[in-house]
C-alpha positions as CSV (number, residue, x, y, z in Angstrom):
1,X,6.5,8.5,13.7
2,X,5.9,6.1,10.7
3,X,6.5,9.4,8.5
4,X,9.6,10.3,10.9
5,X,10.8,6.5,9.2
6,X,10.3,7.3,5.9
7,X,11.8,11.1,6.2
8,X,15.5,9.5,8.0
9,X,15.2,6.5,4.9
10,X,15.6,9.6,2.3
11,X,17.5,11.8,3.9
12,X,20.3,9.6,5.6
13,X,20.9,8.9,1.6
14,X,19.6,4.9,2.3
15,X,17.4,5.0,-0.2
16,X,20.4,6.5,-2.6
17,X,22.9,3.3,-1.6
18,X,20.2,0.9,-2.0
19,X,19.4,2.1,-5.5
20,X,23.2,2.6,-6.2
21,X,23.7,-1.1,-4.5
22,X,20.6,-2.4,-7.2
23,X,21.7,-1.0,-10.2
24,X,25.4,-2.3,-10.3
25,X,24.0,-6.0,-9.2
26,X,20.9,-5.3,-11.8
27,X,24.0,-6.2,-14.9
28,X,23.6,-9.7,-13.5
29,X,19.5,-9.8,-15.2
30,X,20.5,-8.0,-17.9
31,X,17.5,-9.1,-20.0
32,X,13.8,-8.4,-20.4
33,X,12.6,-10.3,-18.2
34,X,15.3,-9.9,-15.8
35,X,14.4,-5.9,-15.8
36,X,10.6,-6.2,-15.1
37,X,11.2,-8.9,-12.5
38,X,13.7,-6.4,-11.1
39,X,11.4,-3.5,-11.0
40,X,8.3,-6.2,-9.2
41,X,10.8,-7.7,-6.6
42,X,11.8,-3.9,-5.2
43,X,8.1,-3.3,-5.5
44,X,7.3,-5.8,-3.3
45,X,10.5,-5.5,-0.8
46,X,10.0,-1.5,-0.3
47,X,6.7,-2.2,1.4
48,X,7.6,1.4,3.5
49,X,5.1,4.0,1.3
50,X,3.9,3.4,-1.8
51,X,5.2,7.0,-3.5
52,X,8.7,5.2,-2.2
53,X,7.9,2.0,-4.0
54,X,7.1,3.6,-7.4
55,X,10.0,6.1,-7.2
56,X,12.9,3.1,-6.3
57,X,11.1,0.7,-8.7
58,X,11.4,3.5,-11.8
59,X,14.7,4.5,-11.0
60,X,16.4,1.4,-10.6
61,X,14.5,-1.1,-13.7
62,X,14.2,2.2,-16.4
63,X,17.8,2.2,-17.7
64,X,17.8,-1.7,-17.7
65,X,14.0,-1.4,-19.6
66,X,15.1,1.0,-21.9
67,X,18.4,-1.2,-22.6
68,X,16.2,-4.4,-23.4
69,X,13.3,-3.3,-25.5
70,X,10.7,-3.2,-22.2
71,X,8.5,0.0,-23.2
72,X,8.3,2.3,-20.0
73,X,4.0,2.2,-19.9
74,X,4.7,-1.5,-19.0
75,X,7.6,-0.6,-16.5
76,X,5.0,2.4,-15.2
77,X,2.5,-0.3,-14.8
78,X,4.9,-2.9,-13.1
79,X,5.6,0.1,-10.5
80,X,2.2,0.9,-10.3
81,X,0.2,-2.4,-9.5
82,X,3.0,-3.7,-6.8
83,X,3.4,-0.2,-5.1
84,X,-0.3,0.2,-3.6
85,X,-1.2,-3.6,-3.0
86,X,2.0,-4.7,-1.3
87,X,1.9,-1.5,1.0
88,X,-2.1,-2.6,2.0
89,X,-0.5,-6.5,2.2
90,X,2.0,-5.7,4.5
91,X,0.5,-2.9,6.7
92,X,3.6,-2.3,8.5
93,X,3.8,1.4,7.2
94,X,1.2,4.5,7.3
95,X,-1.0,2.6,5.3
96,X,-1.7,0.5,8.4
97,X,-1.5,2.7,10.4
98,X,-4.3,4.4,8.5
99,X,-6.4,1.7,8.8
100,X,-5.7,0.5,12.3
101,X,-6.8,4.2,13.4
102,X,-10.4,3.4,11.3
103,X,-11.3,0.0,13.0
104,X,-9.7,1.4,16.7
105,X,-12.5,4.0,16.0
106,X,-15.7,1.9,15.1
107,X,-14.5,-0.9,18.3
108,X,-14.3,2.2,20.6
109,X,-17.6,3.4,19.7
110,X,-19.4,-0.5,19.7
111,X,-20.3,-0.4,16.2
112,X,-18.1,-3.8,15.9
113,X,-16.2,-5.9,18.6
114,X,-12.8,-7.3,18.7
115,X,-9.1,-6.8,18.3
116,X,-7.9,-4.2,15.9
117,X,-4.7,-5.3,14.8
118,X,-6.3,-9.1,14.9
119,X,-9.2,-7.8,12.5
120,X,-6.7,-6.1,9.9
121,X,-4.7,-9.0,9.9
122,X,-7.8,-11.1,8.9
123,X,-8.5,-9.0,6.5
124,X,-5.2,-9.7,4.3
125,X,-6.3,-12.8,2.8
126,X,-10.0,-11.2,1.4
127,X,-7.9,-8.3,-0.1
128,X,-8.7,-10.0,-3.3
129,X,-8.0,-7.4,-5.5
130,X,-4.5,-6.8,-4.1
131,X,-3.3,-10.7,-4.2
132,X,-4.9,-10.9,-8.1
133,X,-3.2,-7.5,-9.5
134,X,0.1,-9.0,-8.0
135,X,-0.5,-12.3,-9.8
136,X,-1.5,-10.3,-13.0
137,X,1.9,-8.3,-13.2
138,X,3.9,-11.8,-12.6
139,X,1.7,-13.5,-15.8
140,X,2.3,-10.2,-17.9
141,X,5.9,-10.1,-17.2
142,X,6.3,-13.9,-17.3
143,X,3.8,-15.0,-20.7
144,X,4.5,-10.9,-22.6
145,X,0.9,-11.0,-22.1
146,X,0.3,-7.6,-23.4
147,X,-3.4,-6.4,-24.0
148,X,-5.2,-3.3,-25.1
149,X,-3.1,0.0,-25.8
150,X,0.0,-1.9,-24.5
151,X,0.4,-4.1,-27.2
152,X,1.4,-0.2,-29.1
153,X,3.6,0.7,-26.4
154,X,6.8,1.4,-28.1
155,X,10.2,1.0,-25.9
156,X,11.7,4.0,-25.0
157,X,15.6,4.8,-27.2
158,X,18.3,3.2,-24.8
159,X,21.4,5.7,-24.0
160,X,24.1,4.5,-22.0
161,X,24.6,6.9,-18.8
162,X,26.3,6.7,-15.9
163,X,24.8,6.6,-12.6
164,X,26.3,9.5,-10.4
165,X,25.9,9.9,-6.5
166,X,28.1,10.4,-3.4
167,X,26.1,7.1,-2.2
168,X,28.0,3.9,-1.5
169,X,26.3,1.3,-2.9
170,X,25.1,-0.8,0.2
171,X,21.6,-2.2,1.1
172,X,21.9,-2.2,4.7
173,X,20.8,1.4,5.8
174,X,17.8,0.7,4.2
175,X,17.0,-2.7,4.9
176,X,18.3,-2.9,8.6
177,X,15.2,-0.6,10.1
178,X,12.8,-2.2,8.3
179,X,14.0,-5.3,9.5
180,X,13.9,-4.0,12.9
181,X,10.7,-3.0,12.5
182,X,9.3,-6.2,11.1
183,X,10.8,-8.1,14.3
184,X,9.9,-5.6,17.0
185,X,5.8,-6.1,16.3
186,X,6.0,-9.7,17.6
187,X,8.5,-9.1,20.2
188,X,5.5,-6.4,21.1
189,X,3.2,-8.9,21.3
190,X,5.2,-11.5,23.3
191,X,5.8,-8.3,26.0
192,X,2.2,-7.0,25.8
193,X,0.6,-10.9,25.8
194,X,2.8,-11.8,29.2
195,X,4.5,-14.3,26.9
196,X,1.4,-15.2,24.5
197,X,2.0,-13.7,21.6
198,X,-1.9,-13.9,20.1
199,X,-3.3,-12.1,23.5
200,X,-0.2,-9.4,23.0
201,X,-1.5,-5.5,22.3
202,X,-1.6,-5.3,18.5
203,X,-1.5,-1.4,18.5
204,X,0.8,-1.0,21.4
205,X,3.1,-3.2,19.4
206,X,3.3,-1.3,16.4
207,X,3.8,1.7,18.6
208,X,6.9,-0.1,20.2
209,X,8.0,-1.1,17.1
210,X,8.0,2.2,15.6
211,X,9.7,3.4,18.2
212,X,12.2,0.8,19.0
213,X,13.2,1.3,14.8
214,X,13.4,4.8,15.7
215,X,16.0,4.5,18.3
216,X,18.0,1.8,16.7
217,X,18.0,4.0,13.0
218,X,19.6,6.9,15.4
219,X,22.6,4.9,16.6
220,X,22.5,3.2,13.3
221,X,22.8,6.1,11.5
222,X,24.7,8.8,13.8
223,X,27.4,6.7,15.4
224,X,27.8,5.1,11.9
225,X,28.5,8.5,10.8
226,X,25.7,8.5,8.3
227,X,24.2,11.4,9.4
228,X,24.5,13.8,12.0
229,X,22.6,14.1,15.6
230,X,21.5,17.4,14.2
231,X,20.2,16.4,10.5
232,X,18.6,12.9,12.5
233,X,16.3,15.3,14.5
234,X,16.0,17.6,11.5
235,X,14.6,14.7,9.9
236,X,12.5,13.0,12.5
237,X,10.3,16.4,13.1
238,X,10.3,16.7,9.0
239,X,9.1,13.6,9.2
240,X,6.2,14.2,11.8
241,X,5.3,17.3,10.0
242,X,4.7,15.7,6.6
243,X,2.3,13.4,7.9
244,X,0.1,16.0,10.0
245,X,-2.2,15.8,6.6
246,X,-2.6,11.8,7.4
247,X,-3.4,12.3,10.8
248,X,-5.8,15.2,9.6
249,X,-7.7,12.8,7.3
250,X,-7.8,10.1,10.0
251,X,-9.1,12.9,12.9
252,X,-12.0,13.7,10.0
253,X,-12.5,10.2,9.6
254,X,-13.2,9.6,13.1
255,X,-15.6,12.7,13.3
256,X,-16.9,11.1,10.0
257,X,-17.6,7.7,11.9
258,X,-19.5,9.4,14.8
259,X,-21.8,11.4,12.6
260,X,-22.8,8.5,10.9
261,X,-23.3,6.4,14.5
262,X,-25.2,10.0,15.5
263,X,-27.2,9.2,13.1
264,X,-27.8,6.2,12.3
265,X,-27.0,5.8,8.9
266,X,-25.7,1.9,8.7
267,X,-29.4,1.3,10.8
268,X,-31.1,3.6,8.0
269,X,-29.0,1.8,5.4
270,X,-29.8,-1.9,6.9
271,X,-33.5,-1.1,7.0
272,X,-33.2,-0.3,3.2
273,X,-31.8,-2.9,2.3
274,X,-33.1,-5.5,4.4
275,X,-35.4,-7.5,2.2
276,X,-34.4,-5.8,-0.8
277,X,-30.8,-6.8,-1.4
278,X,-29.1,-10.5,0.8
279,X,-26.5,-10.0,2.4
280,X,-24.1,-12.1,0.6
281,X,-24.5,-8.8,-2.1
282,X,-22.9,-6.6,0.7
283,X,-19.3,-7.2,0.3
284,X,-19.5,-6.9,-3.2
285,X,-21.0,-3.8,-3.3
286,X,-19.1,-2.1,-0.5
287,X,-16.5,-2.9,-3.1
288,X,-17.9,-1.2,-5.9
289,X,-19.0,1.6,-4.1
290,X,-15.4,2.4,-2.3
291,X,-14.0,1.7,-6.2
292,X,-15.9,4.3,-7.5
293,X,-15.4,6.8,-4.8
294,X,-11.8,6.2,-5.0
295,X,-11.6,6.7,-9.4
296,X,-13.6,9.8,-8.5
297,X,-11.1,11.0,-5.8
298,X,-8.0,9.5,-6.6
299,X,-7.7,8.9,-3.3
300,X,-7.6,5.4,-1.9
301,X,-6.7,6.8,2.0
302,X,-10.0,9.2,1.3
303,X,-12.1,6.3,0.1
304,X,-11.0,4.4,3.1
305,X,-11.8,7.2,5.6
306,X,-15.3,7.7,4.0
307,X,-16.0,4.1,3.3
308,X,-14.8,2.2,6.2
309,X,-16.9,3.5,9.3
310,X,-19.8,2.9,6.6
311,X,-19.0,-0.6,5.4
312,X,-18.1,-1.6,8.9
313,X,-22.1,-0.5,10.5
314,X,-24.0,-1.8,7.7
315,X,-21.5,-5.5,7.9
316,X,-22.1,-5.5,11.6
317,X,-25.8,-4.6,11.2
318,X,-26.5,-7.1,8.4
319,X,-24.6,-10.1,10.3
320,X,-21.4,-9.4,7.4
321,X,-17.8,-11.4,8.4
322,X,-15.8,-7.9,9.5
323,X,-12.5,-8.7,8.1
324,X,-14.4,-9.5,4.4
325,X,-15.6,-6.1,4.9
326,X,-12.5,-4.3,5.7
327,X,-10.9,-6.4,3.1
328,X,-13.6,-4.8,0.4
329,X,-13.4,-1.2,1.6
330,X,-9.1,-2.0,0.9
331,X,-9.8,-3.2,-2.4
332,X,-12.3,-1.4,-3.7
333,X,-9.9,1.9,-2.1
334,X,-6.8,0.3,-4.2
335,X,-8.7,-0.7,-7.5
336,X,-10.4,2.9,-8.1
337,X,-7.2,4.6,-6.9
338,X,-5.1,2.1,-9.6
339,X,-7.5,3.0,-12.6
340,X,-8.3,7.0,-12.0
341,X,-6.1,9.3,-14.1
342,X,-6.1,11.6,-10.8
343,X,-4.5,9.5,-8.4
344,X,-0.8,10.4,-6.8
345,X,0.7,6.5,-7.4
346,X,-0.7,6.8,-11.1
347,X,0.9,10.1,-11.4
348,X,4.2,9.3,-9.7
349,X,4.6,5.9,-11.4
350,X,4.6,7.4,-15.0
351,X,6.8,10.3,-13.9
352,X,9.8,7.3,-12.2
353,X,9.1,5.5,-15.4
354,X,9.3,8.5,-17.5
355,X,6.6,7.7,-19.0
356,X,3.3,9.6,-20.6
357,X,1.1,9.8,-17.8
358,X,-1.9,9.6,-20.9
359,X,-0.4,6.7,-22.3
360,X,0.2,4.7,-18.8
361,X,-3.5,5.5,-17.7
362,X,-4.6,4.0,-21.0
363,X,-2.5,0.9,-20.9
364,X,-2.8,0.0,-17.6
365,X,-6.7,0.0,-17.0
366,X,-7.3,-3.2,-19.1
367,X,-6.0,-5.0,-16.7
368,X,-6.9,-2.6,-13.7
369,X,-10.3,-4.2,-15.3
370,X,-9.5,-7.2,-15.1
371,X,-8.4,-7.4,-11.5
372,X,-11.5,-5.5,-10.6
373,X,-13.9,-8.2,-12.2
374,X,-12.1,-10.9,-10.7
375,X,-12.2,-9.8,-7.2
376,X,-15.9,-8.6,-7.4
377,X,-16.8,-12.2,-8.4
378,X,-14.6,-13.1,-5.5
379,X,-16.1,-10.7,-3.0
380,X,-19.7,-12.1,-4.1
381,X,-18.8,-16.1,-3.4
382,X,-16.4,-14.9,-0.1
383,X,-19.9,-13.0,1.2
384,X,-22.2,-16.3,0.0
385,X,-19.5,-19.0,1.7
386,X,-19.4,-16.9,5.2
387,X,-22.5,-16.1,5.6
């Protein structure tokens, strides 16, 4: 239903009016700074899907960019390092949806105990490399700290254009659902908790929420005349369709989980390691490992599928804080999935920017880098300070 969302966003045209709506207020930053911090704000507000982020980010900050000397591999790297991270910050989209579906999995078969949606939610601050790639983009935008490749990226010939569209430039179809969306979870969890909002259902509530954004985006949109009843329930089963591939990965992923349980691979694992590695090495190298997979892959949702019913055994087996775990699967997803030449945000980032996709790979992995050795250093005194 998450993909239903996303599908009614595009084709009620709310996406169009919100881009429409941030171009003609973007004259008011017309500078260089003003035009990245324009294309990291809507990178950071479009928390919906990260294909979405890149694609609104691009579109909007490119003409402003181009107009004040930024080169388009920084603007590809500005929509690439806040697209990804703020979509695994704010799991209120498929990404969390995604995840939810892993943990649900290994608390229904005992490998770890708990509250889902509580777990996840714990897991935010340990998403280390998430939190530093975000802090990263604001120093490069804010101190032109340009490294590597970048410092040779050339800004892009400016030509003034008009922006055409049968949009009216207006935030509010977009941002109304989501803010729906945002509010219904604790609502949710007030209803669910009998008035305690920290004993509410965490999945129940999203599911509600979903839903309740659902209903309100059809009255929003058809008895605003936005769209039609027809093209609303055009888009909603769209919508569901696209995402049968997500929900394919996660049904693997949960066959995934109960072969390993079968058997026994975190025990297996543990027994390896036990003695020959401490446990404070374990979120660290979870990391690593689900970084690698994911350059490999390009994949980040992949990674996560493979990595998490793994990471999750061998922390619970090992005596491993949970949420650090999930937290490293996350960013070790999101850092190989930032850096591999093969991934879909790398690839759709350089296309909104209109960009070289060679030339963005190039000059964004320095600090891809960067964030990677920061947060395994970080991972490795998080696993030695809760153990």
């Amino acid at each position: 239903m998450i993909g239903a969302i996303i599908k009614l966003l595009n084709l009620s045209g709310a996406v169009d009016s919100f881009v429409l709506y941030l171009s003609q207020k973007a004259k008011k930053i017309d500078s260089p700074k003003g035009a990245m911090l324009l294309a990291y704000i809507i990178g950071v507000i479009i928390f919906i899907e990260s294909s979405i982020t890149s694609l609104i980010a691009g579109t909007v900050a490119k003409p402003l960019c181009d107009k004040n000397g930024v080169s388009r591999a920084k603007l590809a790297y500005i929509c690439d390092s806040t697209s990804a991270p703020i979509c695994s910050l704010i799991p209120l989209n498929g990404w969390g949806a995604l995840l939810l579906g892993l943990i649900v999995s290994a608390v229904d078969t005992n490998v770890i105990s708990g509250d889902p949606v509580t777990l996840l939610i714990a897991s935010i601050p340990y998403n280390f490399y998430a939190i530093f790639t975000l802090i990263i983009v604001l120093i490069v935008i804010y101190f032109k700290f340009d490294i590597g490749p970048m410092k040779q990226s050339l800004p892009h010939p400016y030509h003034q254009s008009q922006f055409h569209t049968e949009a009216k430039p207006t935030p509010y179809p977009m941002l109304l659902p989501i803010i729906v969306m945002v509010l219904a979870v604790p609502a949710g969890l007030y209803l669910t908790g009998k008035g305690d909002i920290f004993k509410g259902s965490g999945s129940t509530s999203v599911y509600y929420g979903v839903i309740v954004t659902l209903f309100f985006m059809y009255f929003y949109y058809v008895f605003g005349r936005i769209i039609s009843h027809k093209l609303y329930f055009k888009g909603f089963y769209e919508g569901l369709g696209e995402m049968i591939p997500v929900v394919m990965i996660l049904l693997f992923a949960l066959f995934i989980g109960k072969v390993i349980g079968d058997l026994g691979t975190a025990k297996y694992l543990a027994h390896l390691l036990s003695g020959n590695i401490s446990p404070v090495l374990i979120p660290m190298l979870v990391f690593l490992v689900s970084a690698i997979t994911a350059f490999s892959t390009g994949t980040s949702w992949g990674t996560f599928s493979i990595m998490m019913p793994i990471g999750l055994a061998l922390g619970a087996s090992m005596g491993v804080d949970i949420p650090l775990v999930i937290a490293a699967v996350i960013s070790g997803g999101i850092f190989g999935d930032h850096a591999s030449p093969i991934s879909d945000t790398t690839i759709i980032s350089s296309m909104a920017a209109g960009c070289d996709h060679v030339e963005h790979v190039r000059t964004q992995l320095p600090y891809a880098l960067i964030g990677g050795a920061l947060s395994a250093m970080a991972f490795l005194l998080a696993g030695w300070i809760l153990l």
